[in-house]
LOVEXSE-444801 format. One record per residue (C-alpha): x, y, z. Coordinates in steps of 0.1 Angstrom, whole numbers, plus 5000, padded with zeros to 4 digits. Example, Ala and Ser with C-alpha at 12.3 -4.5 7.8 and 13.67 -1.06 7.14 Angstrom:
REM LOVEXSE-444801
xx, yy, zz
5123, 4955, 5078 $
5137, 4989, 5071 $
END
This chain:
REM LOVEXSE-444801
xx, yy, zz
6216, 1127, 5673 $
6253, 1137, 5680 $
6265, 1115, 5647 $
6238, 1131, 5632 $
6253, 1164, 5636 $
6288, 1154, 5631 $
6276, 1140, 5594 $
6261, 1178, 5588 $
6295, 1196, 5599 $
6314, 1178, 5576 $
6289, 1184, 5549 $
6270, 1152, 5541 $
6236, 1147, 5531 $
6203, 1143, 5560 $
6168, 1131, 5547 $
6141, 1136, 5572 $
6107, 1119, 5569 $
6078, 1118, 5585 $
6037, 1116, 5584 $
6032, 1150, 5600 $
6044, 1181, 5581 $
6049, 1202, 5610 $
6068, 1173, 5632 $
6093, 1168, 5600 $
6096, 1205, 5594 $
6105, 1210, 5629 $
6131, 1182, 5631 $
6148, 1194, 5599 $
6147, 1229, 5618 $
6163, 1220, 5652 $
6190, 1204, 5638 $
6205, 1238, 5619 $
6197, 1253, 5660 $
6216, 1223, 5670 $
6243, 1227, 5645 $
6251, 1261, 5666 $
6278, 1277, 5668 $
6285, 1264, 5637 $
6261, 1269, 5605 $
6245, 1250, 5574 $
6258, 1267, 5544 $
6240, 1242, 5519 $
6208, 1236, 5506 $
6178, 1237, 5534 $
6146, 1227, 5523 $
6122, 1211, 5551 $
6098, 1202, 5529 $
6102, 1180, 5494 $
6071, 1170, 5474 $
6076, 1130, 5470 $
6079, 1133, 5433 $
6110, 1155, 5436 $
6130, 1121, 5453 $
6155, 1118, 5427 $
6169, 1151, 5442 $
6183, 1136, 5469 $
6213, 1120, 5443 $
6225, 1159, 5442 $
6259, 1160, 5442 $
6255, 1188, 5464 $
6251, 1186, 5498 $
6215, 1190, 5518 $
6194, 1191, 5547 $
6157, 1185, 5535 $
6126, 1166, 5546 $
6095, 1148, 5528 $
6060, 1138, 5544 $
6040, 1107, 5534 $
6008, 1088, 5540 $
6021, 1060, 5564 $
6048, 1045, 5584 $
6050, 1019, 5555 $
6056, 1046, 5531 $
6087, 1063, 5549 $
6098, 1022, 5548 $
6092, 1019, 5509 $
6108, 1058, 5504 $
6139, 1042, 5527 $
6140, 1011, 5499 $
6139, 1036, 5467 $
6161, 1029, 5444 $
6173, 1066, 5445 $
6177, 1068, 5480 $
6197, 1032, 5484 $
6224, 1052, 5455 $
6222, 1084, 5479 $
6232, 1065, 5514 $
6262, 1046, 5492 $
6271, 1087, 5489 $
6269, 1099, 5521 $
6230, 1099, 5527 $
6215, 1097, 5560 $
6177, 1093, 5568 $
6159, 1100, 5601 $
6127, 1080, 5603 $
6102, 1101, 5625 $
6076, 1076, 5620 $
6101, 1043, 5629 $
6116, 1062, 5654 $
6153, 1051, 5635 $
6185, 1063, 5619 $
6193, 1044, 5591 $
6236, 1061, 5583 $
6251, 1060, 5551 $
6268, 1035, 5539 $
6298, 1048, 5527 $
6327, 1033, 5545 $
6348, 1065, 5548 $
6326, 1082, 5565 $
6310, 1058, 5590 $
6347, 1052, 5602 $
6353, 1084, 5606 $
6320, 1092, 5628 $
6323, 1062, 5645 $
6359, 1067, 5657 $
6353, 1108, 5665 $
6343, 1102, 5705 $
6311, 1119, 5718 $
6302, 1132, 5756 $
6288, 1095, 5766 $
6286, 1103, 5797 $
6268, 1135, 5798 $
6245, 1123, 5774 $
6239, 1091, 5799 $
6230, 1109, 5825 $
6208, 1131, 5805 $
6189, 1110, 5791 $
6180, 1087, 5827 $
6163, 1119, 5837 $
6152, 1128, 5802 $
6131, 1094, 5803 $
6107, 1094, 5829 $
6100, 1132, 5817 $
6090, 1122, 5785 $
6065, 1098, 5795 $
6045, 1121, 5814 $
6050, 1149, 5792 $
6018, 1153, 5766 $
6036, 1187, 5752 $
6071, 1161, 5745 $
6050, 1137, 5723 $
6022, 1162, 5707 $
6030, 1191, 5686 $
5996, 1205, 5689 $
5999, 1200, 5726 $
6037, 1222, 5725 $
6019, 1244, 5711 $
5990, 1249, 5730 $
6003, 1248, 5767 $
6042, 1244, 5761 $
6066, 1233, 5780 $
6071, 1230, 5818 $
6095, 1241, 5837 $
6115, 1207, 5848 $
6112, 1195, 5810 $
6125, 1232, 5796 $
6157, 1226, 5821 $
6161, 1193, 5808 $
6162, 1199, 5769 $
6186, 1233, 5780 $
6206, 1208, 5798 $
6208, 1186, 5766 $
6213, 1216, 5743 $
6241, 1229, 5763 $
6258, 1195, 5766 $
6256, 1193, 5726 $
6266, 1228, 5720 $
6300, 1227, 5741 $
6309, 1190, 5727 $
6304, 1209, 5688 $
6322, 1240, 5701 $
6349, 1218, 5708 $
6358, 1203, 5679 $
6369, 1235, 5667 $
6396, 1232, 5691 $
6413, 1269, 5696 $
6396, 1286, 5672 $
6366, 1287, 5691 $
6385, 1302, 5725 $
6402, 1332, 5713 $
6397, 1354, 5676 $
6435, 1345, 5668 $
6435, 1307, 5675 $
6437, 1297, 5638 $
6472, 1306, 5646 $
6481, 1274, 5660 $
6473, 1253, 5637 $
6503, 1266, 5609 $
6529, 1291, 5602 $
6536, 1317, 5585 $
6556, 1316, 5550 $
6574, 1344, 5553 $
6588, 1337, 5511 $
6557, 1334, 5500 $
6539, 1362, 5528 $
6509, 1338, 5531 $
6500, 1316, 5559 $
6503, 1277, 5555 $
6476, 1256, 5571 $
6481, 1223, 5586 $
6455, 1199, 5587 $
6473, 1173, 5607 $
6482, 1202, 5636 $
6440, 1207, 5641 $
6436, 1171, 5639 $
6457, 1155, 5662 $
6451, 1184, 5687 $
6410, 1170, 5694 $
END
């Protein structure tokens, strides 16, 4: 999930599919709440008629999702000949029905995600009491059932718990910027020839 969101803040391309409109329309959803404080200034579209699949070879980036018949379909959209082109770009496609995250393939970028580190540990722990939760939960695993009768108490805690962890690890990548209104400040100087202010990259970077 974390790589997930790391591929959306530095603009690259997330597929969602699914069998279930509303599942695949929530998922697309909940990651622009995820992506907070940050946000998706792209295209957002969380739901993509099928025919419309050679969209995802925009050069621009997106955050959309499509819904099909069966878990053999979301296989067989995974194998389209568009959508192998797409992940060679910077595509990524989250299988609701397979339960999977198949990444891009293009060697920059998995590099870069791979090597950025994540809160392991938070997460860890997290999850162990996430599990049991979820395998109890009717409201965790039904949509209909979230609706209906929501969520308890113990399992709202738990997904704050997660949110939170996810929210501060993303606010930190920001490094300064995100702790005061003039922490931009650090990460340059100020040409006083030209009266603009020169931004450097490798400052930001090798501060996180």
């Amino acid at each position: 999930l974390i790589h997930v969101l790391k591929l959306l803040l530095i603009e690259r391309s997330v597929l969602v599919v699914g069998q279930s409109s509303d599942l695949v329309t929530a998922c697309a959803c909940a990651f622009l709440e995820l992506l907070k404080p940050y946000e998706w200034a792209s295209n957002f579209m969380p739901l993509l008629p099928t025919n419309m699949i050679g969209f995802v070879n925009s050069p621009v980036p997106f955050l959309i999702g499509m819904v099909v018949e069966s878990k053999q379909d979301t296989i067989d959209l995974e194998n389209d000949g568009h959508v192998i082109q797409a992940r060679a770009e910077g595509l990524t496609i989250v299988n609701l029905s397979t339960r999977t995250v198949r990444f891009t393939t293009e060697p920059e970028i998995v590099e870069t995600i791979e090597g950025c580190p994540t809160p392991i540990t938070q997460v860890t722990s997290i999850q162990k009491k996430f599990k049991p939760i979820f395998k109890k939960s009717t409201s965790l695993k039904s949509f209909p059932s979230f609706i209906a009768g929501g969520l308890s108490r113990t399992e709202l805690s738990t997904i704050d718990a997660i949110r939170r962890v996810i929210f501060e690890y993303l606010k930190g990548l920001a490094g300064n910027i995100a702790k005061n209104p003039f922490g931009w400040k650090s990460y340059g100087k100020y040409n006083d020839a030209m009266d603009t202010f020169d931004f450097y990259p490798s400052l930001f970077v090798d501060s996180l």
